[in-house]
Rosetta silent file (secondary structure, phi, psi, omega in degrees, C-alpha in Angstrom):
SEQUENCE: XXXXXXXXXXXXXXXXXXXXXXXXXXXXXXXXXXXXXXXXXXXXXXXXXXXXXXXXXXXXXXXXXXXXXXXXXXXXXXXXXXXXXXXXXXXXXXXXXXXXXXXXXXXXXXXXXXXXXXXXXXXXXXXXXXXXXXXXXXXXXXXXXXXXXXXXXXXXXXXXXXXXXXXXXXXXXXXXXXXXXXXXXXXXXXXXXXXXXXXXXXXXXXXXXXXXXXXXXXXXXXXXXXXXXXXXXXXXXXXXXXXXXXXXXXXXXXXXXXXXXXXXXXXXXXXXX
SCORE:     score description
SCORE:     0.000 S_00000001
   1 L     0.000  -37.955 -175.591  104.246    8.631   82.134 S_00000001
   2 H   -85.218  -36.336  165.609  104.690   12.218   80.434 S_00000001
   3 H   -50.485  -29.324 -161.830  108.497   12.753   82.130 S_00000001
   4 H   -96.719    8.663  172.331  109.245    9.234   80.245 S_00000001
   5 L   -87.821  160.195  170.581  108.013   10.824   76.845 S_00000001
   6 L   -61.361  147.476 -176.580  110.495   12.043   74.338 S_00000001
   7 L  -137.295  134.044 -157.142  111.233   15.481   73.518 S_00000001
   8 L   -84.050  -41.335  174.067  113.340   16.992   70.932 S_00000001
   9 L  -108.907  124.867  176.120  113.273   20.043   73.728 S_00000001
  10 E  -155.414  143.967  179.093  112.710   20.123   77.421 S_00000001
  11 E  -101.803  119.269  178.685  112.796   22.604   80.254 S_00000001
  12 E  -121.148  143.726 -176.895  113.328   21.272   83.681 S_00000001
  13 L  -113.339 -163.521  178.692  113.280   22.789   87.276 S_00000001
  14 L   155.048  119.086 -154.702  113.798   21.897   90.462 S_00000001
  15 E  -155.973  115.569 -162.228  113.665   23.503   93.982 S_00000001
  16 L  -100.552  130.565  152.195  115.128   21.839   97.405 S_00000001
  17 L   109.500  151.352  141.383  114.611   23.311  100.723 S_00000001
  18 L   -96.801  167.373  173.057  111.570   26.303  100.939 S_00000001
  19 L   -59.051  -24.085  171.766  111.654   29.578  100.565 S_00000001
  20 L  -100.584   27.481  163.023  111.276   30.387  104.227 S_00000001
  21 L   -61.520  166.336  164.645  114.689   28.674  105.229 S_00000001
  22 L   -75.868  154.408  156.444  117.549   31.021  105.948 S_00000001
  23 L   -34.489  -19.274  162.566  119.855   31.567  102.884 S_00000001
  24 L   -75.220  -30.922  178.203  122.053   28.607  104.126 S_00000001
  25 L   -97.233   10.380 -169.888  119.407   26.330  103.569 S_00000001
  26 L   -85.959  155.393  166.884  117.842   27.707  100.406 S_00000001
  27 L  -151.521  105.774  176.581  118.081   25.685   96.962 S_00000001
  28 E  -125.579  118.091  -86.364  116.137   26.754   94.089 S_00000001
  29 E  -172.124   71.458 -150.882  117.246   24.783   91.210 S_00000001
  30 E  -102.313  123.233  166.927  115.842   25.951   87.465 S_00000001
  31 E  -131.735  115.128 -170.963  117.111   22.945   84.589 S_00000001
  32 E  -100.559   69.144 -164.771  116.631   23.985   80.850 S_00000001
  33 E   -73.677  117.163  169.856  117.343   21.658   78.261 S_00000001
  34 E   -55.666  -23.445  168.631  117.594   23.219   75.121 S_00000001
  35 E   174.507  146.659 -174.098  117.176   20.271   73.023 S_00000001
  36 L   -44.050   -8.625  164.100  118.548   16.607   73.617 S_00000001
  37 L   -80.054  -36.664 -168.573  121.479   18.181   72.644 S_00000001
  38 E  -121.057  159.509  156.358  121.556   21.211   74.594 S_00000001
  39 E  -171.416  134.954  177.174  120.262   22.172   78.066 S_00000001
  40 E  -121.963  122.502  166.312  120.399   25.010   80.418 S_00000001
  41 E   -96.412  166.799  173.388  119.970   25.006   84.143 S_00000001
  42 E  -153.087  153.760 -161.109  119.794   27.617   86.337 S_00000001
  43 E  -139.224  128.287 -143.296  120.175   27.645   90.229 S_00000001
  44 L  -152.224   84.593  178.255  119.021   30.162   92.606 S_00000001
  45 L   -75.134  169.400  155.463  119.793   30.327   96.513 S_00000001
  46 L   119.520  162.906 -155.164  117.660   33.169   98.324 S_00000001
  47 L   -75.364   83.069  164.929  114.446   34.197  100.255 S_00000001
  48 L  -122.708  123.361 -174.896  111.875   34.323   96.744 S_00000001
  49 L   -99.414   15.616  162.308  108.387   34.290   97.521 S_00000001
  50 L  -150.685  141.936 -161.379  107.922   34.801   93.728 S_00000001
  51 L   -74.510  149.486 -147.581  109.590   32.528   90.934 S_00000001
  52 L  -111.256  127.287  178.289  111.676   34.101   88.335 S_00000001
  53 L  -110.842  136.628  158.208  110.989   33.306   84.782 S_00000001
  54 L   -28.575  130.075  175.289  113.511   33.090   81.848 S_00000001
  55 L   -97.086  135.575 -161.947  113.687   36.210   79.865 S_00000001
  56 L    70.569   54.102 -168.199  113.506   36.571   76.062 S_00000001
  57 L  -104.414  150.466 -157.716  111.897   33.320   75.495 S_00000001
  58 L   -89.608  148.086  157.263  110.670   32.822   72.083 S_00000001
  59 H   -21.770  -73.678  178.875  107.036   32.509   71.067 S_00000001
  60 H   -43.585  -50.084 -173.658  107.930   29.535   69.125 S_00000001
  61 H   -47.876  -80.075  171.230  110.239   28.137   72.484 S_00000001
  62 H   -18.757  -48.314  166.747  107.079   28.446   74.452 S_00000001
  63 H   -62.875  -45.855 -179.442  105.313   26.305   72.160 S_00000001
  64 H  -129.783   19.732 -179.960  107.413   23.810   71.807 S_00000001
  65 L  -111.246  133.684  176.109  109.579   23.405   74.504 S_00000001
  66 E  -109.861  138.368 -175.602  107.472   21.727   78.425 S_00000001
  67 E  -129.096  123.999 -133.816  109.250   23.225   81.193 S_00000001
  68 E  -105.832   96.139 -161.061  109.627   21.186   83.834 S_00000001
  69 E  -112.073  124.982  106.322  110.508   22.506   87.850 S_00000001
  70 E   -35.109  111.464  153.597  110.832   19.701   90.316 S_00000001
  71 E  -140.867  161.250 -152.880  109.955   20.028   94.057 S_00000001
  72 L   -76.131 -159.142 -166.202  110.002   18.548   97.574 S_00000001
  73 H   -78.400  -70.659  172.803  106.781   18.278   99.578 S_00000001
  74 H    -2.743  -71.595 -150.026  108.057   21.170  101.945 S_00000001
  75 H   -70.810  -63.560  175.825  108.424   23.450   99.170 S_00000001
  76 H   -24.146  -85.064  178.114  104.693   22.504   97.450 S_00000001
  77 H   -32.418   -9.278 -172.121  103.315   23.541  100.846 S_00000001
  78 H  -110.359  -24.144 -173.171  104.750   26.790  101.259 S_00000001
  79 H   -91.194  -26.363  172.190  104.120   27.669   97.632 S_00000001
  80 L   -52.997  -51.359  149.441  100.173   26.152   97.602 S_00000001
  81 L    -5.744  -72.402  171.345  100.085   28.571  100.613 S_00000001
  82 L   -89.810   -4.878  169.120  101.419   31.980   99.222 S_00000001
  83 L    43.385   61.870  178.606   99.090   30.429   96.210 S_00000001
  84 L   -82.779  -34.712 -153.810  102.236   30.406   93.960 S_00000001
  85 L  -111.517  135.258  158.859  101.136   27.236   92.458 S_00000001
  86 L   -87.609 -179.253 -176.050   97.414   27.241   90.705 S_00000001
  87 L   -81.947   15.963 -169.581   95.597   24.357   90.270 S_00000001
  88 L  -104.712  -19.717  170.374   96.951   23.506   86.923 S_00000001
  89 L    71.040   61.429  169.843  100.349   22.799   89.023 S_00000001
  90 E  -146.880  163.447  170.723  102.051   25.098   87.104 S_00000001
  91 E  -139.634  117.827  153.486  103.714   28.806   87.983 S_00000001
  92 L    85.273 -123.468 -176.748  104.398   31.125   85.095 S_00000001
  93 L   -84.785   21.298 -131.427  106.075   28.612   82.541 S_00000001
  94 E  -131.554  126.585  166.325  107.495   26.112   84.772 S_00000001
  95 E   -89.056  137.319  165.263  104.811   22.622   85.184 S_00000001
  96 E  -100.426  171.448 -170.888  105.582   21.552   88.365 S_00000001
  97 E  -137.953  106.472 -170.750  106.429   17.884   89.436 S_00000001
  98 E   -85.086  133.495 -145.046  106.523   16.792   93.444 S_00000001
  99 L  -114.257   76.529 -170.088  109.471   14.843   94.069 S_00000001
 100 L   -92.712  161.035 -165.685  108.839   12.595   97.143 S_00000001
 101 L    67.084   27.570  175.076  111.579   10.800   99.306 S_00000001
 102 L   -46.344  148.855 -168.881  114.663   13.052   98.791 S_00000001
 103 L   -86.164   19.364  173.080  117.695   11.391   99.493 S_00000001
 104 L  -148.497  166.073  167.170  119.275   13.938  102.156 S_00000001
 105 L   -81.880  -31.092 -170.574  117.556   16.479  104.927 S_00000001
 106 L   -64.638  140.759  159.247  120.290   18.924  103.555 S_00000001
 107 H   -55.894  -48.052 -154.005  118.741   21.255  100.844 S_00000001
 108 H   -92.729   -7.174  156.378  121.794   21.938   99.858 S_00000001
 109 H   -45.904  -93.175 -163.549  122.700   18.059   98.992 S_00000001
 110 H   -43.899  -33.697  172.866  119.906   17.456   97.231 S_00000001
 111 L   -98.229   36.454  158.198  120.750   20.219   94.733 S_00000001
 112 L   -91.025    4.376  178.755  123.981   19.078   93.931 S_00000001
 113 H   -69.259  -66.771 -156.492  122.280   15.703   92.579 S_00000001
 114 H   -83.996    6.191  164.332  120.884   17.604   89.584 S_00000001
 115 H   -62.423  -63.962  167.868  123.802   20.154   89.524 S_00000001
 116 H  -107.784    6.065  151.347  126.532   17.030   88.854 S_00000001
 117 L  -133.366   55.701  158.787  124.195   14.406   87.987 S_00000001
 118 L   -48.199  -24.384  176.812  122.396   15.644   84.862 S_00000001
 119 L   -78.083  -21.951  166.360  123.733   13.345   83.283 S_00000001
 120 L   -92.992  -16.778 -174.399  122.356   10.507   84.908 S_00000001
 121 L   -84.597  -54.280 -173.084  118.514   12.198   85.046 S_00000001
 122 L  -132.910   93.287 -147.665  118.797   12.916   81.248 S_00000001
 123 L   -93.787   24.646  165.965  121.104   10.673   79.992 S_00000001
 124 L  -125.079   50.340 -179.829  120.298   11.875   76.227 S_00000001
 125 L  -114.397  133.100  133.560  121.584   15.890   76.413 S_00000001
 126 L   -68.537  -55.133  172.957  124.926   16.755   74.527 S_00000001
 127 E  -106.882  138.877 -165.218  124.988   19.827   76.408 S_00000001
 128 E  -114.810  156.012  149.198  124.399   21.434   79.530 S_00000001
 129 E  -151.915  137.216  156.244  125.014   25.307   81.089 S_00000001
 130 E  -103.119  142.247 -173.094  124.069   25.503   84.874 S_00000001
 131 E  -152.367  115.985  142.333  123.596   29.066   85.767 S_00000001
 132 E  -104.428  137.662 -173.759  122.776   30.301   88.935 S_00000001
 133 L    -1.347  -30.271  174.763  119.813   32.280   90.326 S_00000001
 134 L   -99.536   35.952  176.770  121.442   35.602   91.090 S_00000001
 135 L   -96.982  143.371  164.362  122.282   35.343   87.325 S_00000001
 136 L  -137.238  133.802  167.323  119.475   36.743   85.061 S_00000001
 137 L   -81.397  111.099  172.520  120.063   34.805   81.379 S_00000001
 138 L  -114.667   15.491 -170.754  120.163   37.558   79.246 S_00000001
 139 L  -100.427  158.090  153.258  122.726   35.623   76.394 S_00000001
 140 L   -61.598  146.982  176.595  121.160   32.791   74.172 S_00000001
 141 H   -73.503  -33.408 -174.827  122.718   29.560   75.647 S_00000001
 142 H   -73.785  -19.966  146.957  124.284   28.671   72.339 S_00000001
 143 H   -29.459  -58.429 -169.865  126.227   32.163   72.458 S_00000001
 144 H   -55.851  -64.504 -159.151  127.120   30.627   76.039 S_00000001
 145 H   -64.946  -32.310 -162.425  128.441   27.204   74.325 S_00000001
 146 H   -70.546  -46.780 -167.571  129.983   28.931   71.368 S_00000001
 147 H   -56.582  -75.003 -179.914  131.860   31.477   73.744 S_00000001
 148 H   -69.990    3.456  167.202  132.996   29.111   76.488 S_00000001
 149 H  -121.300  -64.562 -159.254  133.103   25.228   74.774 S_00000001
 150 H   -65.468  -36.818  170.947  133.430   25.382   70.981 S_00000001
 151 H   -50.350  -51.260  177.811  136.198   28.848   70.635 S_00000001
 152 L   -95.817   32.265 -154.491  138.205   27.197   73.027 S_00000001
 153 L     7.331   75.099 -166.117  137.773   23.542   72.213 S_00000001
 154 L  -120.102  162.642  151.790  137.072   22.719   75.684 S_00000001
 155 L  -143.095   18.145  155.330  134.240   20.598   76.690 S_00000001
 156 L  -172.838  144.390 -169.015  133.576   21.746   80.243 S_00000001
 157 E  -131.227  151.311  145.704  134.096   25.660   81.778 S_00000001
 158 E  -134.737  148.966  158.734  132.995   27.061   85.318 S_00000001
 159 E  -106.476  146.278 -178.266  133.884   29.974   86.322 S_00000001
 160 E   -15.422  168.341  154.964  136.737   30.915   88.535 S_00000001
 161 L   -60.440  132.547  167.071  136.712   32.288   92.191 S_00000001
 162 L   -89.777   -9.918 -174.045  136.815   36.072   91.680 S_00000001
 163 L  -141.314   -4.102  161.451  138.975   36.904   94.755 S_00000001
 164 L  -130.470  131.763  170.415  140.506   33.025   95.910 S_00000001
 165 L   -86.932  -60.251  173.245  142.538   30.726   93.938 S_00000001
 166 L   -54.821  115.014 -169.098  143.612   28.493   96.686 S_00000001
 167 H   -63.564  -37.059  160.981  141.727   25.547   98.099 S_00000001
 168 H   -56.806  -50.242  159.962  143.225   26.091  101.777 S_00000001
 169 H   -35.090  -72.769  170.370  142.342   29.885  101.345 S_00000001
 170 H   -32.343  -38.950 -175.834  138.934   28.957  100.351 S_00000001
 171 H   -69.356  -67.676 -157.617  138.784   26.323  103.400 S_00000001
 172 H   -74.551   14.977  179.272  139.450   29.054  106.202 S_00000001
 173 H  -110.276  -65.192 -161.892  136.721   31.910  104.277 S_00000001
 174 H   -81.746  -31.962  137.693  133.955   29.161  104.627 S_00000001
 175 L   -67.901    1.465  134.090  134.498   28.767  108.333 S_00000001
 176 L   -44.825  -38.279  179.281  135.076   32.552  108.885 S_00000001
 177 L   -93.288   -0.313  179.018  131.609   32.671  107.390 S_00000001
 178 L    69.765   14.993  175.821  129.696   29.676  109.301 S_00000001
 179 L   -57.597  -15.702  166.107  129.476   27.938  105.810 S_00000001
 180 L  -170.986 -158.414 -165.853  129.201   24.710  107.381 S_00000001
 181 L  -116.747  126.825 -156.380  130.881   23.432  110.716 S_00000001
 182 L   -33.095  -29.959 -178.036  134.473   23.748  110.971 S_00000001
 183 L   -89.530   22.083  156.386  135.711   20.033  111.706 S_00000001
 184 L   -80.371  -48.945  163.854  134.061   18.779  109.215 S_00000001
 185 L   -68.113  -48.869  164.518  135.732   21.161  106.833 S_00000001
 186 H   -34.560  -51.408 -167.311  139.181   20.218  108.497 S_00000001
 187 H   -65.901  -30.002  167.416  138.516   16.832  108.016 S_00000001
 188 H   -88.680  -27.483  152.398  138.163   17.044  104.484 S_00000001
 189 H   -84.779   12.477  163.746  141.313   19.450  103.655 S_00000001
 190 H   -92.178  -50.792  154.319  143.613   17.293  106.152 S_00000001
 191 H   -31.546  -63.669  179.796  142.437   14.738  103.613 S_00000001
 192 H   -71.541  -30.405  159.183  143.065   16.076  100.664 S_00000001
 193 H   -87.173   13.054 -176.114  146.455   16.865  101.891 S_00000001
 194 H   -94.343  -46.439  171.965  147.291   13.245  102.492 S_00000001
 195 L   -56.419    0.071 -159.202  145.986   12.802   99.079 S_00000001
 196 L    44.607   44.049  146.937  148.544   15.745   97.671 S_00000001
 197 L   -65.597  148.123 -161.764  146.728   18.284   97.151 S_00000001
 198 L  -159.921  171.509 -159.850  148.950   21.639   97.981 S_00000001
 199 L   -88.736  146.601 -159.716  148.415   24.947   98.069 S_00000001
 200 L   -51.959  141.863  155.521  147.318   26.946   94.579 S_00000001
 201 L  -159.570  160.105 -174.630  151.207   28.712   92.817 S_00000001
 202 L   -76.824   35.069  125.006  151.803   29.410   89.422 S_00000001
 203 L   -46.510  -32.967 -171.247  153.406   26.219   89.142 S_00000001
 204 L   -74.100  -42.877 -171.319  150.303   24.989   88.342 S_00000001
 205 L   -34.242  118.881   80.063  149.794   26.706   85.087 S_00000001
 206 L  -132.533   19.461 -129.612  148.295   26.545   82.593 S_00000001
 207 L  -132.862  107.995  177.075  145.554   25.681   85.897 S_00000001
 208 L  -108.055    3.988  173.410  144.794   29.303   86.572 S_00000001
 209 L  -165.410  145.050  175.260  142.634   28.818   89.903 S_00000001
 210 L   -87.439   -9.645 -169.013  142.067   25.817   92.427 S_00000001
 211 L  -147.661  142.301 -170.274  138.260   27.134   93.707 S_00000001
 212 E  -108.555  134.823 -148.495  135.748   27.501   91.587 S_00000001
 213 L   -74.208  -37.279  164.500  133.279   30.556   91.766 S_00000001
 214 L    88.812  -25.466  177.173  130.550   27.251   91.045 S_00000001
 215 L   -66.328  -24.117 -152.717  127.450   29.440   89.901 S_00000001
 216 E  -139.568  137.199 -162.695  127.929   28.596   86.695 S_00000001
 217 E  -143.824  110.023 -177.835  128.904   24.593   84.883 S_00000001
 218 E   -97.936  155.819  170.029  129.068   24.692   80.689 S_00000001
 219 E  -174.502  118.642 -149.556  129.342   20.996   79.850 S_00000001
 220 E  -113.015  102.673  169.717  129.791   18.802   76.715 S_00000001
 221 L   -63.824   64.821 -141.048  127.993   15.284   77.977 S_00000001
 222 L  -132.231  171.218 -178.241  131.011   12.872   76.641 S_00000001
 223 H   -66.574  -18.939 -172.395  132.449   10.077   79.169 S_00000001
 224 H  -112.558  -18.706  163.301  134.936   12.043   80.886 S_00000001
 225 H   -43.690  -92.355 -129.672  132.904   15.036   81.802 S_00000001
 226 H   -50.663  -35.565 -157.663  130.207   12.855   83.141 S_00000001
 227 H   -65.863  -33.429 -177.901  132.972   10.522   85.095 S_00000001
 228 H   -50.401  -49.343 -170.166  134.193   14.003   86.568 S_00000001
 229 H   -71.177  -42.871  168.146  130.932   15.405   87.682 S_00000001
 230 H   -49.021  -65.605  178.798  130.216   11.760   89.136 S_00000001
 231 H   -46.251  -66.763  160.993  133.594   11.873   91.474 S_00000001
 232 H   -23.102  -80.862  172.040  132.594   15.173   92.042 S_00000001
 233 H   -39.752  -32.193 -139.219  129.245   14.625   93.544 S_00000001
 234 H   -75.090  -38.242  174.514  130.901   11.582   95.093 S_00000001
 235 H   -75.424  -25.445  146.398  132.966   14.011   97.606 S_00000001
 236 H   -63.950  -17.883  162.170  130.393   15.773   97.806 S_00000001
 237 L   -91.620   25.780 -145.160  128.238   13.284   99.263 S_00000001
 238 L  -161.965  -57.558 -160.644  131.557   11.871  101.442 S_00000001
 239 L  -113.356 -139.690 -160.940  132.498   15.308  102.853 S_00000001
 240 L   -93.716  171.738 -165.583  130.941   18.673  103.327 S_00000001
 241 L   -67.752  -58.025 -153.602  128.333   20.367  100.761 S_00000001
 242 L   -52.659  120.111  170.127  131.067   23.058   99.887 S_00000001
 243 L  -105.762  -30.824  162.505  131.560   21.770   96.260 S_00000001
 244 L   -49.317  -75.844 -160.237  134.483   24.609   95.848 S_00000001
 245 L   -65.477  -26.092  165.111  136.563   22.388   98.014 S_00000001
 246 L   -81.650    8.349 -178.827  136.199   19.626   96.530 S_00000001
 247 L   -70.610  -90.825 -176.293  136.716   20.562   93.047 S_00000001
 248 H   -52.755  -13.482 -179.825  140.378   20.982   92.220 S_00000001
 249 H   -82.957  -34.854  162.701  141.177   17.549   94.216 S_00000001
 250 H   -94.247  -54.056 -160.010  138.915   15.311   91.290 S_00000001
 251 H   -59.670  -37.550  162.175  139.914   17.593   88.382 S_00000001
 252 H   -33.499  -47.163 -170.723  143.717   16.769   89.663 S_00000001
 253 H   -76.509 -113.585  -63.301  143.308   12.934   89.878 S_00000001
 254 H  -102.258  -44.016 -159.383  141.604   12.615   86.526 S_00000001
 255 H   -65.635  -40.709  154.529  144.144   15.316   84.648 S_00000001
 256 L   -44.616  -22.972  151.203  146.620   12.892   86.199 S_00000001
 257 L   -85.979  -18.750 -137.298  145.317   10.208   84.159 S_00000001
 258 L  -152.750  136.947  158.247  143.938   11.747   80.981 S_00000001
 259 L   -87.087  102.259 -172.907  145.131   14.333   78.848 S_00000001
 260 L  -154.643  128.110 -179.972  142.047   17.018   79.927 S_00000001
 261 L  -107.489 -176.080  164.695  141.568   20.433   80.988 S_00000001
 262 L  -131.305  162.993  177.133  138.472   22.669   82.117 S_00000001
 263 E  -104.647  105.546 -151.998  138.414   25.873   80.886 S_00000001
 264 E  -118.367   97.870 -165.735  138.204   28.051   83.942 S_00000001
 265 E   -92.555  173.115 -179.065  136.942   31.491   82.682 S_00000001
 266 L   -69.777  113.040  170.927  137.213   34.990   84.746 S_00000001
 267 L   -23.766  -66.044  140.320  134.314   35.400   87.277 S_00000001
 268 H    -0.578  -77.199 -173.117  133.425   38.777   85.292 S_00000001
 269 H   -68.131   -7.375  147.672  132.423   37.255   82.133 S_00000001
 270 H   -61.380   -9.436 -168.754  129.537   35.028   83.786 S_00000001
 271 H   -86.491  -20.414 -169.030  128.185   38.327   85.272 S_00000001
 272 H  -101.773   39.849  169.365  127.167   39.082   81.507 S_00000001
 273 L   -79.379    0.000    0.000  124.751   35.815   81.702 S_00000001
C-alpha cells in the first residue's frame, strides 16, 4: 500500500544479483526520482559489502523525499547477514523493499527492466538520469538535465563509447573479454546485419558513435523515448544482455521513421557526475 501512495518526490533503488557474485554477475541498481517530474537513478556493478549513499543531499530532500531500494531474496540474505540491513529494513537512506519472483536468473537482465523500463514502473516522471555506480553524483540532476536535454533541445543523451564507435568493433571486445558467450553474440550481429546494420563511418553523421558507453541514460518521458527504451529492452530480452549492441540497431529503425536524434555526449563529460 505505501509504494501505491503519491509523492510529489520519490527515491527508488534496486539491487539484482548479491554482492558475493563475481563482477559479471553483479547489479546494484540505485533509482532517484526527483519529483514526478524528475528522477535520477543510479547503477552500480561491483563487489560492495557496504552501500553507497548520495552525496550533498539536502536537509530539506531528506525530509521530504522516501527513498526507495528494491531487492531480490538472494541479496536480503547476504545483506541481513553482513547486518547491512537493521530491523527497520532500511540502510543509510535507502527503505528497502523485497522483490519476490524476478523474471530472469540473469542479474544482469533483471537490471535492465528498471534501466529501460522506468517508464512503465513510474509511469508519472517527466524525467529520468540513470547514472551508474562507479559514478559518484557530485552535479545537481537538474544541472545534469539543463546541460545534456534542455541546451541542446534533445530529449534523451547517453554517453558515447570512449574508445569504440562501431557496433562490430564492440561485438569482437565483448568476446575478447568473456562478456557473455560468443555464439550468442554472433547470432545477434549476423542479425543485425541482415537487418542493415553496417559498420560505424562518418557517413553517418551527424550520428557520432554506434556503441554507447551505457553508464549513464538522461531522458525526457514523452512517447518516443519510452517506445525506444521499450524496443530496446525488447532486444535485450531476445538476444544477449550486452545493451551496447543492441543500441544503435533500435535508434536506426525508429530515426528511420521519425524525425529524432539522441544526443550522444563525450564519455569525459559523464566522468564529472
Amino acid at each position: 500500500a505505501e509504494l501505491q501512495q503519491f509523492h510529489d518526490i520519490i527515491v527508488a533503488s534496486a539491487i539484482f544479483g548479491t554482492f558475493r557474485c563475481s563482477s559479471f554477475h553483479k547489479s546494484f541498481l540505485l533509482l532517484c526520482m526527483i519529483d514526478p517530474y524528475h528522477c535520477f537513478i543510479y547503477f552500480s556493478l561491483g563487489n560492495y559489502d557496504v552501500i553507497q549513499q548520495p552525496r550533498n543531499v539536502s536537509e530539506e530532500a531528506k525530509k521530504n523525499i522516501p527513498f526507495y531500494m528494491f531487492i531480490d531474496e538472494e541479496t536480503e540474505a547476504y545483506i541481513k547477514k553482513k547486518s547491512i540491513l537493521d530491523s527497520s529494513k532500511r540502510v543509510g537512506l535507502w527503505r528497502i523493499v523485497v522483490v519476490r519472483n524476478v523474471p530472469y536468473s540473469d542479474a544482469r537482465r533483471n537490471g535492465k527492466v528498471p534501466k529501460l523500463l522506468l517508464h512503465r514502473i513510474f509511469p508519472n516522471v517527466r524525467y529520468s538520469i540513470w547514472i551508474d555506480g562507479k559514478l559518484q553524483l557530485v552535479v545537481d540532476p537538474y544541472q545534469i538535465l539543463e546541460k545534456f536535454l534542455w541546451r541542446q533541445n534533445a530529449n534523451f543523451a547517453i554517453s558515447r563509447h570512449y574508445r569504440r564507435f562501431d557496433v562490430f568493433v564492440e561485438a569482437e571486445a565483448n568476446k575478447a573479454a568473456g562478456k557473455y558467450d560468443n555464439s550468442s553474440i554472433d547470432e545477434q550481429v549476423d542479425f543485425y546485419k541482415q537487418e542493415g546494420l553496417t559498420p560505424y563511418s562518418e557517413a553517418k553523421f551527424p550520428i557520432t558513435s554506434d556503441v554507447p558507453e551505457g553508464c549513464v541514460l538522461i531522458k525526457e518521458h514523452i512517447p518516443i523515448t519510452n517506445l525506444f527504451t521499450c524496443l530496446w529492452f525488447n532486444e535485450v530480452d531476445r538476444f544477449t544482455s550486452r545493451d551496447q549492441l543492441s543500441f544503435a540497431m533500435v535508434r536506426d529503425k525508429i530515426m528511420a521513421k521519425v524525425d529524432w536524434n539522441i544526443n550522444m555526449f563525450l564519455d569525459c563529460e559523464r566522468r564529472n557526475f
